[in-house]
N, C-alpha and C positions, 0 to 999 in steps of 0.2 A: 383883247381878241385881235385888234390887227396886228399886232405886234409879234403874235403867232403863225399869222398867214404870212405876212411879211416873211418873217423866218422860216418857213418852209416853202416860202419860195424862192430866194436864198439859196437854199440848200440845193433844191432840185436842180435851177438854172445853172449855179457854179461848182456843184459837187464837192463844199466843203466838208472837209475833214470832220469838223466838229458836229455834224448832223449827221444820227445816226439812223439806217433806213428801217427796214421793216424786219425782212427776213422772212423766213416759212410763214411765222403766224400774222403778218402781213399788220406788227404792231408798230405805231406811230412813237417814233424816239424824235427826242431834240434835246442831244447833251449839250450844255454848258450853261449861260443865263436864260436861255428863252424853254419855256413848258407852256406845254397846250393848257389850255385853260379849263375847268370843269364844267361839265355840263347839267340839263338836267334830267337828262334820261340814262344815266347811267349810273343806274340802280336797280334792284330787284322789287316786282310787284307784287304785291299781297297773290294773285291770280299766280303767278311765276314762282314765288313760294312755295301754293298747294302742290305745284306741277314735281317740283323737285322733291320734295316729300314722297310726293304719290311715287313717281319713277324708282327712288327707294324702295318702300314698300312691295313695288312690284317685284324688284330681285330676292328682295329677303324671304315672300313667299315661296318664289321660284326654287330657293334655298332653306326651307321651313327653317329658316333662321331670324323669328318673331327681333324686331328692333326697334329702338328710340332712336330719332332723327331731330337733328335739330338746323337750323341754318338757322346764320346772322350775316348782317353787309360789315362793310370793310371795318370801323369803326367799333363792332363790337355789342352790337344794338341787335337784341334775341328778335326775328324775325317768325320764326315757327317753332314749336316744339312736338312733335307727334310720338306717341305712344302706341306701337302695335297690340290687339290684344293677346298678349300669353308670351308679351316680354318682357324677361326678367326686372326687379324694381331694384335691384340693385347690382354690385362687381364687386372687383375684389383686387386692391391695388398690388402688383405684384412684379419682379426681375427676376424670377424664378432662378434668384444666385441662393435662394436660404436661407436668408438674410431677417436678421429679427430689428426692430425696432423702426424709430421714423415713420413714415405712412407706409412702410409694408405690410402686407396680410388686412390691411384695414378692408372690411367688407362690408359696411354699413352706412355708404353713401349711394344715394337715389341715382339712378338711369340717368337721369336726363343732368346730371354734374359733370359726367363723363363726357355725355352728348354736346354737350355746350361748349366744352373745354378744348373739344376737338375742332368743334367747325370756327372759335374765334382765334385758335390756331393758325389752323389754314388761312384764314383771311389776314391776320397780323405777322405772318412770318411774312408774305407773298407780297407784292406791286406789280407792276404795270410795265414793270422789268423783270421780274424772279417769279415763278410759282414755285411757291416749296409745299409740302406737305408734314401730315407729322410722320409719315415713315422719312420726310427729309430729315426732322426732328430728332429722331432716335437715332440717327447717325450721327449730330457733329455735341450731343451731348454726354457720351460715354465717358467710360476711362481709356481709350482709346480711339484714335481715329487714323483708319477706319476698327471702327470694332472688332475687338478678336487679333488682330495685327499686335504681337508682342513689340516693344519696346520702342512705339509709337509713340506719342503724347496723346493729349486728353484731345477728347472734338473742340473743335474750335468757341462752340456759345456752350461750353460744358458748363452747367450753374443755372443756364436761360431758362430752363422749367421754373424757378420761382421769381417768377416776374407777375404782373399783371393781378397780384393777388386783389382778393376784395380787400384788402384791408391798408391799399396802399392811397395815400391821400393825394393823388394826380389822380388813378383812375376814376370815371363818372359811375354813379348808383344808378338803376334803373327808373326811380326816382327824378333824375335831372333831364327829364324828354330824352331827344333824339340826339342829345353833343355826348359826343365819344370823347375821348376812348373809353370803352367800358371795361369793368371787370371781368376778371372770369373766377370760376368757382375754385379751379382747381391750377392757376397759371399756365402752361403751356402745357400741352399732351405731345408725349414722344407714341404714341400707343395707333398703328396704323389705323386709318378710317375717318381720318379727316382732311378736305382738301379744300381749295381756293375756286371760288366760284368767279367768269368772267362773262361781262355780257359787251359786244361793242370791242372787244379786244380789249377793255379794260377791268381791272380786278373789282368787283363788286361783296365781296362775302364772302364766308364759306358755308360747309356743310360737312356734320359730323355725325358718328356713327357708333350706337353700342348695341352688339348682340350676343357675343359671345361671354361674356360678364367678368371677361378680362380686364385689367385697366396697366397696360405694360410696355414694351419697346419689342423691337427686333433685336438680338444680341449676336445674331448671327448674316449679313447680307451678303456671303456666298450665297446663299440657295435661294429659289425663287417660293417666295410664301402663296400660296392663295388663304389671303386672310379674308374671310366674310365678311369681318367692319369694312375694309376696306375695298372690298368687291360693292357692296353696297351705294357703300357711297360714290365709285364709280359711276354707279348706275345712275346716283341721283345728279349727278353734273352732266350729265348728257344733253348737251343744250348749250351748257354750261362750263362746260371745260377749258381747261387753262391752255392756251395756244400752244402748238408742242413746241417753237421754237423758242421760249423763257423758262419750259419745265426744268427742274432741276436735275436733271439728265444730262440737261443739255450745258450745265454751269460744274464750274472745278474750281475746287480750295484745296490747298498746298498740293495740286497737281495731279488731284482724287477729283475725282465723278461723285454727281451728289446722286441718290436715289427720289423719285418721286414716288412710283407705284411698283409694286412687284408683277403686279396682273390685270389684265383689263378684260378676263376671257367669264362675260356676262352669261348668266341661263336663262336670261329674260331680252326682252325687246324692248326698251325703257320708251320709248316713241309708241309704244302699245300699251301703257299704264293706263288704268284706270281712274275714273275723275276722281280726285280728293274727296268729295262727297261719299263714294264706295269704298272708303278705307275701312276696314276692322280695325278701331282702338280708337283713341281718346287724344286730345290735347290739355295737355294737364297745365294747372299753374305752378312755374318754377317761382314760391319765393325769393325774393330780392332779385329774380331775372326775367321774369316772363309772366305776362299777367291772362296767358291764356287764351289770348285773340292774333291771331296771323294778320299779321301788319306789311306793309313794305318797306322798306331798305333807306336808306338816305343817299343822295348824292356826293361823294368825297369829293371834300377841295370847298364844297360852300358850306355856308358859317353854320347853317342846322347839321351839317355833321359835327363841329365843333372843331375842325380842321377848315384853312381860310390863306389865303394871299394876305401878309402883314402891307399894311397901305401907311406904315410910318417908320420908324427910323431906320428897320433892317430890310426897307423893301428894297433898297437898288441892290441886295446878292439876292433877291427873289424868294426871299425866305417867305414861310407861312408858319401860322400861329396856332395856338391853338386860344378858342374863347369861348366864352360857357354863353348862356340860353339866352343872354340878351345882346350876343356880339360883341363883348368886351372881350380883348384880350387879358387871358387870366395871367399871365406871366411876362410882362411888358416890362423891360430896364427897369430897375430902378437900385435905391444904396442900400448898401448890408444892413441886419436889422442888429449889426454889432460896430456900426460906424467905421468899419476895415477896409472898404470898397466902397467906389461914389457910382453911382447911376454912368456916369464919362467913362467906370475901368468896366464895368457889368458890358457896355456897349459893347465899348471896342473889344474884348476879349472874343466875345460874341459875333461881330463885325468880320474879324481877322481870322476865325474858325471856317465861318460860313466861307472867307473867301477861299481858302486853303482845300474847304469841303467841292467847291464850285471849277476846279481845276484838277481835283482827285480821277485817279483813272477808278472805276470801280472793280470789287473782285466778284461779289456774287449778282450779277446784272448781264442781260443781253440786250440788245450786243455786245460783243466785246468794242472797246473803247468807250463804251456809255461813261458818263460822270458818277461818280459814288453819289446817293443819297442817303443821309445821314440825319439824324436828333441830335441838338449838343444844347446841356445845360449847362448853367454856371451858379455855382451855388454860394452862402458867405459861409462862415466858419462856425455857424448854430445848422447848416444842414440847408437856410431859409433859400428857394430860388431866386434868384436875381433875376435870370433872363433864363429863356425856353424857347427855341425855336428850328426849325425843318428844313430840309430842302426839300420842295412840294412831291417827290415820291418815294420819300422814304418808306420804310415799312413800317405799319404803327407799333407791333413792340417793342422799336428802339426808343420809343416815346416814354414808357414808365423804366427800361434800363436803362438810358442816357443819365438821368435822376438817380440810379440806382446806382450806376458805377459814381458819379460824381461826388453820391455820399458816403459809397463805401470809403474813397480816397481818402475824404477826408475826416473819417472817423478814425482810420486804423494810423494817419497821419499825426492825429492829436494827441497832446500827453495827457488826459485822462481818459483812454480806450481803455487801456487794462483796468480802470476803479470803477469803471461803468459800464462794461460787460460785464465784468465780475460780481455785481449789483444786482442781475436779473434775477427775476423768480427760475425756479428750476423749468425744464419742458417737461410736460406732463404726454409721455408716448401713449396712445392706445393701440391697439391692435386688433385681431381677428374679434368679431361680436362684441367691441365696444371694451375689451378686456385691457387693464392696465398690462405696458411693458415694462421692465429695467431699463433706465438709465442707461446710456454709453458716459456720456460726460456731463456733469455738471459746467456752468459758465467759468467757474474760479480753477477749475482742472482745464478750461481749454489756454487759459492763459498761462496758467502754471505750465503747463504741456511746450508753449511756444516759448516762454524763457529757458526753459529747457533745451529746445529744439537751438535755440543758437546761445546756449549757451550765456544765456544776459541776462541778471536778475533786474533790470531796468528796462527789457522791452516790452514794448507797446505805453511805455510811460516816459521815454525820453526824447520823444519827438523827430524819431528817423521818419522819411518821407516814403511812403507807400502810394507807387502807382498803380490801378486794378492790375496790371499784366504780375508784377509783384504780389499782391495777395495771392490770385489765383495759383503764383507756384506755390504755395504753401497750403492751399485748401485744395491739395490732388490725391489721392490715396496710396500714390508712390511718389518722392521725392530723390531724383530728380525725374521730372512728368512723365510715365510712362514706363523709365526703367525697371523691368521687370525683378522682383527680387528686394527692393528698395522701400525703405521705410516708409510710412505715413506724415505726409506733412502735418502741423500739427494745428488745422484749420480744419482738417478730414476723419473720418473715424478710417480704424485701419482697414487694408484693402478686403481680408477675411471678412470686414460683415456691413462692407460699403454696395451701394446703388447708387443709381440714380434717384430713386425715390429715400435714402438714407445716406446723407455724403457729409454729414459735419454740419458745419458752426450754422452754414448761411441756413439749412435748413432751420436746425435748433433753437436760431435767432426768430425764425417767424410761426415754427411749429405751433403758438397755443395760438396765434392770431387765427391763422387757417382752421383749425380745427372748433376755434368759434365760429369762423364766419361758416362754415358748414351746415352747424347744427342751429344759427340765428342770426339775425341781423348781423352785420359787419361793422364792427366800429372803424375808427379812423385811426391808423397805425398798425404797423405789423410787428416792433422788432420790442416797445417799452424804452427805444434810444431816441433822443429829440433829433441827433444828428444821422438818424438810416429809418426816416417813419415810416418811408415803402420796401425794406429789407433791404439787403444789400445784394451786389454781384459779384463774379469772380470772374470773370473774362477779360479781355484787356477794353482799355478805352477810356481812361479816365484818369487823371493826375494831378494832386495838390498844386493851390495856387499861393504863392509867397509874396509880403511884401520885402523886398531887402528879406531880411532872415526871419520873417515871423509869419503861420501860416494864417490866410485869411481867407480861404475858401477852397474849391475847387471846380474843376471842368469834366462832365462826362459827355460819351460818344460813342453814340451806336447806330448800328445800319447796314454797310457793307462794307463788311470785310474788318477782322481784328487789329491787323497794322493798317490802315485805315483808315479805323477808329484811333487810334496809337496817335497816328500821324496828325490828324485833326488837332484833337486835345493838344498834343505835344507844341506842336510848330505853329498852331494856331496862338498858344500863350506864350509863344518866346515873339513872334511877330508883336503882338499885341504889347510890350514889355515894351519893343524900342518903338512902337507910335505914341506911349503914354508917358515913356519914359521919368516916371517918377516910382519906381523900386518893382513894378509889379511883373512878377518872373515863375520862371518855373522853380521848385526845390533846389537851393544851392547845391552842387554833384556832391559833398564833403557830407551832406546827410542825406541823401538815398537811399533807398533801400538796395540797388544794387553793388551797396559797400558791404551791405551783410553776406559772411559767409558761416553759413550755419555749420556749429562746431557739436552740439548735443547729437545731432539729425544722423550724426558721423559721415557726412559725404564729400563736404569738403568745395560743394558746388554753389556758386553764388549766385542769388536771385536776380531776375531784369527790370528790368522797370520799364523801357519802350522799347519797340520794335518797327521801325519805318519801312513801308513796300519799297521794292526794284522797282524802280522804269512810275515812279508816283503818280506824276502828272500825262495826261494828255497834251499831245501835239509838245513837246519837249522832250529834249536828252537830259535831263538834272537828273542826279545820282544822289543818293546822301544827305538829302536835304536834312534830317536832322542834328548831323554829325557837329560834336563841338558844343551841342546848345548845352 
């Protein structure tokens, strides 16, 4: 705590550079090693709860558009659930492209799946730097971005909807008290009507919304929507609302404007809502989420969230931890569970990320020049975590992606990926009213499909080096990303009967997890692979870790901004190589994946493997930093 005042007094008297001020919404920044410390009134109150519910409620009558409301605090921990009476009990998953298979047309998931899904969105996209929302959502996860823009690339977190599933073994069960992060039903919602709740200028929760019994994106953001969910839920943050100066309005990736809300034009007075006590409808029990009693919110940043200040090895880059219900840290250094890494290389790898992360300029953050905040794992070569940790304002979904890209690295790195993908039970699709659908591909067709695609009846079994930025060109529905006209990578189903809710492998890989954890308890694993147990990703941020020539883990990175995350993983393990100096590197360049150039695919275009920002660091001219590595 003094050590904060200190530094922002610091800043004020000398107007350092590295402090960054308030801006419109008059939020408290302090980029580089010094963060304000957490408090403990900044949280939502069981009373504060009803309030935001009720203010809902109020517009949706306003709008006889009967809804389910839910809010959660930052971490993920079901706060309220309310059920209007004479609305709908169920939706209907849909990209209204036509599209059969995947979770499309599925329309026999409960209200409050949707409701949940949305408001732990809002609150895990967003910090205390970014409000995004999920109409931010449905824009950077298309087949474009911005959507509709022919011969663009995919949105930058294209994939991030299957994150946070229940069946991922980092996220916390409702079951484990008040330590986050928690599941969600449905992973991320692109489907506008759910936003970031803040009290004190700091992000406390969100709050999500289902009325129209939709469950979809925008495909279109030319035009201005007045969408109900998300009028609603407008209403319900009234009080509440994310500062305008962090809204994602106000933040740009690859030199596009993000969208937060289409419309803020209420038919109600939310400041004139009726008591919670006078609502028409019910607070139902969400099994495995919600036990039916409207609770309060937890404090982020103290150990009952499960998010904490690390007080041991990696506390001088100011990192925090995350530790389960009796304040241990759950993922504290230590040696591979395959003797390839010692607790000394889990560190420093760790050590030399965080510092690279603590120096980064950020991209989706305000103000400009804020420090990127970031999640970076380090995993061994069975998947197992080594080390797990934060810079204190990250967003919490780069918490179960970090892990997700780390393992995707280094499963599609190993040379038994192609015999154990190939192994998996088939995915069993349903569809409209619980009805079986066809097949797109079987597991031993997607492999087959990708030795095809470059031509090599030996890949995925000879050991070329896959960084995320690399799978993900090959899991895009045009190859090369975006070019219109352009085959199907062969990680994707083709673009004819692709979504967002139906895109290929990564879904395919977790489709029977999710569609258990839907209908019953959630077991632990999502994918049936020991090395991807909380599915995998496809965006960039994560790159195999080598000893000398043999691979024995990997690094994932997520947070702010793709090359960012690139840069972290990247230059954080070639750093880390000459502090340890005993083999431990990045993929020797001679097996790469951006040596492949896919010859079946007929394009002729060779895949990347990282990508470092312009202008990286703050308060520096360095250019290029990862050039050479």
């Amino acid at each position: 705590m003094k050590r904060w005042f200190m530094t922002v007094a610091a800043c004020a008297l000398l107007t350092i550079p590295a402090c960054g001020g308030g801006g419109s919404g008059g939020i408290e920044v302090c980029v580089g090693s010094c963060t304000p410390p957490p408090t403990t009134v900044d949280f939502l109150t069981a009373s504060e709860v009803e309030r935001i519910i009720a203010q809902a409620a109020h517009e949706a009558n306003a709008r006889r558009a009967p809804a389910t409301i839910a809010v959660t605090d930052r971490v993920g921990n079901v706060l309220g659930v309310f059920r209007m009476a004479g609305a709908p009990a169920n939706f209907r998953i849909t990209s209204n492209r036509g599209v059969a298979g995947g979770l499309e047309n599925i329309d026999i998931l409960p209200d409050t799946f949707a409701a949940i899904t949305k408001a732990i969105t809002g609150a895990y996209l967003s910090s205390n730097g970014n409000a995004f929302s999920t109409r931010t959502a449905s824009q950077i996860v298309q087949q474009n971005f911005n959507p509709r823009e022919i011969n663009q690339p995919s949105g930058p977190l294209y994939g991030v909807q299957f994150s946070q599933l229940s069946c991922s073994d980092l996220m916390r069960r409702d079951t484990d008290g008040a330590v986050g992060p928690k599941r969600s039903p449905l992973g991320l919602a692109a489907d506008p009507g759910g936003l970031p709740l803040y009290k004190n200028n700091r992000l406390v929760g969100g709050v999500g919304v289902i009325a129209d019994q939709v469950y979809g994106l925008d495909p279109d953001i030319t035009d201005i929507d007045q969408d109900v969910d998300e009028l609603i839920a407008v209403a319900a943050s009234t009080g509440f609302a994310a500062p305008d100066d962090i809204r994602a309005n106000r933040i740009t990736a690859d030199g596009r404007t993000l969208r937060f809300v289409d419309s803020e034009a209420l038919l109600s007075t939310p400041l004139q809502a009726p008591a919670f006590t006078a609502l028409n409808g019910n607070v139902p029990v969400v099994a495995g989420f919600f036990n039916g009693v409207i609770k309060a919110g937890t404090s982020f940043g103290n150990a009952q969230s499960g998010f904490r200040a690390d007080a041991g090895v990696l506390a001088s880059q100011n990192a925090f931890i995350l530790v389960d219900a009796t304040n241990t840290n759950r993922y504290a250094p230590r040696p591979g569970t395959d003797n390839l890494m010692t607790t000394t290389d889990a560190t420093t790898i760790m050590i030399e990320a965080l510092k690279v992360a603590n120096r980064a300029r950020a991209q989706i953050r305000r103000p400009l020049g804020s420090q990127a905040q970031v999640t970076i794992t380090v995993v061994d070569s069975n998947g197992e975590v080594l080390a797990l940790a934060r810079t204190p304002d990250a967003p919490v979904f780069g918490t179960d992606v970090a892990l997700q890209k780390a393992r995707s690295a280094l499963l599609f790195s190993h040379p038994s990926a192609a015999a154990e993908i190939a192994a998996l039970p088939p995915v069993q699709y349903i569809g409209a009213g619980g009805n079986a659908v066809a097949l797109f591909r079987t597991f031993p067709q997607y492999i087959a499909a990708t030795k095809t695609f470059f031509n090599n009846p030996a890949m995925l079994s000879n050991g070329i080096a896959f960084s995320n930025r690399a799978i993900g060109n090959i899991s895009r529905p045009l190859f090369p990303d975006g070019i219109s006209g352009a085959p199907a990578g062969p990680f994707s189903t083709p673009h004819s009967n692709w979504s967002p809710f139906h895109l290929g492998l990564q879904l395919d890989l977790a489709y029977n997890a999710i569609i258990a954890a839907a209908s019953g308890p959630a077991a632990v694993g999502c994918t049936g692979l020991a090395r991807a147990k909380n599915g995998i990703q496809i965006f960039p941020g994560a790159v195999p870790i080598y000893r000398d020539n043999r691979l024995v883990g990997a690094i994932g990175v997520s947070g702010d901004g793709v090359d960012q995350d690139d840069m972290v993983a990247f230059l954080g393990l070639a750093n880390a190589g000459k502090v340890l100096n005993n083999g431990i590197q990045n993929a020797p360049p001679a097996i790469r994946a951006d040596t492949l150039q896919p010859g079946g695919g007929g394009t002729g275009t060779r895949l990347r493997y990282v990508q470092c920002p312009q202008a990286p660091f703050n308060n520096s001219t360095e250019q290029n930093v990862c050039e050479g590595l």
